[in-house]
N, C-alpha and C positions, 0 to 999 in steps of 0.2 A: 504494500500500500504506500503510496507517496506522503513525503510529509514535509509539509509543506512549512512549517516552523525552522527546521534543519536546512530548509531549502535555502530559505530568506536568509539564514545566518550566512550561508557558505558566501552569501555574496558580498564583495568590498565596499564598503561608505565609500563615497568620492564627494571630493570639493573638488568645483568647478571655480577656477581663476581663469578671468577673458576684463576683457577693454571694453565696459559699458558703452563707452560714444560710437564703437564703432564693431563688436563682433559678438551683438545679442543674438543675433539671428544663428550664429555659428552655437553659442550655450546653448537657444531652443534645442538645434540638431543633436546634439549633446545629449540631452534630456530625455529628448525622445529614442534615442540606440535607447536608453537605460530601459524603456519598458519594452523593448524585444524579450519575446520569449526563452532565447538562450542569453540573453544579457548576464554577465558573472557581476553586474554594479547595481549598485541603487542609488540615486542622488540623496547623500546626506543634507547639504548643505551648500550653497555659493557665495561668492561674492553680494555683498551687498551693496548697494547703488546709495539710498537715501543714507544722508550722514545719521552717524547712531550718537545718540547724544552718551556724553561724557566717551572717553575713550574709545574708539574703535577700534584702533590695533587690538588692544586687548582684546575684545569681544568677536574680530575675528582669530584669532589667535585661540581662546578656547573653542569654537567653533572647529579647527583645523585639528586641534586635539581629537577632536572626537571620531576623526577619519582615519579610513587606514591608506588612503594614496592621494594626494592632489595634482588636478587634470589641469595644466596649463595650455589653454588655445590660443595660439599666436597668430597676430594678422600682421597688416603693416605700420601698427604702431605701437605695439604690446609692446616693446622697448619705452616708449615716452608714458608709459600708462600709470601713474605714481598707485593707484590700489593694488595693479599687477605685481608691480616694484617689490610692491609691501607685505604682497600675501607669499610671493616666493621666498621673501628674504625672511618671515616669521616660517613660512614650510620648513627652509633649512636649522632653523634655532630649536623646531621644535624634533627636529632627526624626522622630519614623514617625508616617507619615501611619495615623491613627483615625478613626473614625464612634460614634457613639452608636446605638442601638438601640430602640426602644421595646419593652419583653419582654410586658406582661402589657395586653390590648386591655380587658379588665375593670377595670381598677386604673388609677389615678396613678401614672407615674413619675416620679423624678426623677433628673437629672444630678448626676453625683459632685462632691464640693464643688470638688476643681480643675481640671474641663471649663474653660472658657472661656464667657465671658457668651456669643461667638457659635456656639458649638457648638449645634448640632440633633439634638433627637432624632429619627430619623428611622421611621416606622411599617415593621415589619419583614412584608414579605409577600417573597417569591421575587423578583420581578422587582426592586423595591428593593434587596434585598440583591445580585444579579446586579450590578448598575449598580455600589454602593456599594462593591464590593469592586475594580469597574475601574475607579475614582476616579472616577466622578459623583460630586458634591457640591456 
């Protein structure tokens, strides 16, 4: 008999970090792989747009706690994107394992300014994502 409590466990929280002014439409797509049927993710959590009063790093930061990968979607200006900046550079403080994304197959992307010289951006098709969220990297 399936069981469907085990089921939902097995699969990874993800925070989604993207560049509100310009790669919403790329987090919809995002959101929506997550309710495919064989999707291994659930959306815990994302970036937040409206400022959160008192502290926000903070309140993203326990937020990012609570995931086990964060999803960075890069377009062409994910480098200039100061929340992007911000939630990679708490990803790394808090040791949660991330991946980069590559969002827009027409366009240049680039990596947020505090990725890591070795961070990849990786070309976003289904099966990549599959793999990237079960820690291939």
């Amino acid at each position: 008999m399936f069981n469907y409590s085990s089921y939902q466990k097995s699969k990874k929280r993800v925070f989604i970090s993207f560049d509100y002014d310009h790669d919403s439409d790329l987090k919809n797509l995002l959101v929506g792989q997550a309710r495919n049927e064989d999707s291994p993710f659930d959306i815990a959590d994302w970036s937040v747009k409206e400022e959160l009063p008192g502290d926000w790093k903070e309140k993203v930061r326990e937020r990012i706690r609570k995931v086990d990968v964060v999803t960075v979607i890069c377009g062409e200006y994910t480098d200039s994107a100061p929340g992007v900046n911000a939630e990679v550079k708490i990803t790394q403080e808090e040791q949660i394992t991330y991946f980069l994304l590559w969002g827009r197959s027409d366009k240049g992307c680039k990596k947020p300014r505090t990725a890591k010289d070795s961070d990849v951006i990786y070309r976003w098709t289904w099966d990549n994502l599959k793999r990237l969220i079960q820690g291939s990297r």
